[in-house]
N, C-alpha and C positions, 0 to 999 in steps of 0.2 A: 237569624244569621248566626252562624257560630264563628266560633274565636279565630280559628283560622282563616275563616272567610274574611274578617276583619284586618287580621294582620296582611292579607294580601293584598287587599284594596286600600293600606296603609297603607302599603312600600310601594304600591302601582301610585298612589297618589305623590309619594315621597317625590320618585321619579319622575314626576312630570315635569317639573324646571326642566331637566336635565333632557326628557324630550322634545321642549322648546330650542333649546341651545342647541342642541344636536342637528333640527331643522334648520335652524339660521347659518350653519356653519357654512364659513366662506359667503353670505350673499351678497351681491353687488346692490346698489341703489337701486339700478333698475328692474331686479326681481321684488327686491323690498316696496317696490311700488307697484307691481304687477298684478292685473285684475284680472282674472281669469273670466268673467262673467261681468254684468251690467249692474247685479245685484250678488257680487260677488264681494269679500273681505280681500282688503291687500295684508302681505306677510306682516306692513306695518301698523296697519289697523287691528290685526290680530294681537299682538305682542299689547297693543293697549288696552284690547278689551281682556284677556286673559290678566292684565293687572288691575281693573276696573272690577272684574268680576273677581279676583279672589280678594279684593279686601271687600266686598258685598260678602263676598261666603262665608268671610271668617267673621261679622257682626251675626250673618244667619246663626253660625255654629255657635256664639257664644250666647246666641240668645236664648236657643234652643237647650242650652245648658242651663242657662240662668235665670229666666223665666219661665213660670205658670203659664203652660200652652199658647205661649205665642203666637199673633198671627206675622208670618214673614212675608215681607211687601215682595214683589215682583217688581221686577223695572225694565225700560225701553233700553235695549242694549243698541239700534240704532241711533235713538235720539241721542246716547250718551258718546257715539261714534261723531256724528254731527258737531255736536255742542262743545265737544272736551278736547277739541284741536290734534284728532288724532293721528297727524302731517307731521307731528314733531320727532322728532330722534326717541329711538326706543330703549334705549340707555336706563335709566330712571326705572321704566315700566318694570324691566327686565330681575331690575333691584325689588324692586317690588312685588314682585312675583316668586321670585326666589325667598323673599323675607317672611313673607306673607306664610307660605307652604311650610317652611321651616316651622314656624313658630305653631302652625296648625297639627304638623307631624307630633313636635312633642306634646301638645294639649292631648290630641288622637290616643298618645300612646299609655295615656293614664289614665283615662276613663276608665268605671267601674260598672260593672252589668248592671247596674239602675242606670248610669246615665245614657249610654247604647239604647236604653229604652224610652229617653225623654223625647217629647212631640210635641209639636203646635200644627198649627195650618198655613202652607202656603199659598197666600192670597189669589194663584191662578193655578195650581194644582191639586188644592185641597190637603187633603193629611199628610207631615213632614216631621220625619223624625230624622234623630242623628244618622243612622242608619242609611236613611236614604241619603241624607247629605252627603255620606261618605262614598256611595254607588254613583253618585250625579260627581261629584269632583274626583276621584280614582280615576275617571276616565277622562273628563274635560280637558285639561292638557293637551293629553294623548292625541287626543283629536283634533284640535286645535293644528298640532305638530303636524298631526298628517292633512289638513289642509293646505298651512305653510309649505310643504313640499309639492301639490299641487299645484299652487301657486306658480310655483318656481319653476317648475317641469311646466306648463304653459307659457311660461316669457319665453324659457330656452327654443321653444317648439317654433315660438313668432318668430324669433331669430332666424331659424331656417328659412 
């Protein structure tokens, strides 16, 4: 991956709070609770697992900085949906995810072409470098977001 490619999946990553937010703008309770599917995420579950998972990413990221090839655990992002009372006000999450990305932007932006090359292994992917962490979370947000927005375009549709 070259330098630019980097810098742009740093500011796509940057931005990703900010495509969360942009998602939620204006939602009523009952899109924030709208399930489009049976095995589907509500907008609220989402906002918790997107702060669940970036502070999982940012121990990935620093391990993977910090550590002799690491192995990076995997984890049940249902179980953690289940278990982590994810019915509560998304408030907090929302802080947390904005804190979390922030602090991850400026680590991102000082890395040195050895460290862009350090790697360990993730325990259900196999081989995991900075690199790839930055392609897997650039975009995770993003997508996230445009969930959220499905979401919501489904409650409104019930309405009808």
């Amino acid at each position: 991956m070259n330098s630019q490619t980097r810098e742009d999946l740093i500011a796509r990553y940057a931005a990703g709070y900010q495509a969360v937010i942009d998602a939620l703008e204006g939602i009523s309770e009952g899109e924030l609770d709208a399930r489009p599917g049976a095995e589907d995420w509500t907008p609220r579950e989402i906002v918790h697992h997107l702060a669940d998972s970036e502070t999982t990413s940012a121990i990935r990221l620093r391990r993977l900085l910090a550590e002799e090839a690491p192995v990076i655990p995997g984890y049940d992002e249902r179980e953690f949906a289940r278990v982590l009372h994810y019915d509560r006000p998304i408030e907090s999450s929302l802080e947390v995810l904005q804190a979390v990305r922030r602090s991850n932007t400026t680590l991102l932006e000082r890395l040195s072409g050895a460290e862009w090359q350090r790697a360990g292994t993730h325990s259900e992917s196999g081989p995991y470098a900075v690199e790839d962490w930055l392609q897997i979370y650039a975009r995770h947000a993003h997508d996230h977001a445009d969930q959220i927005r499905r979401a919501r375009g489904s409650a409104r549709a019930a309405k009808l």
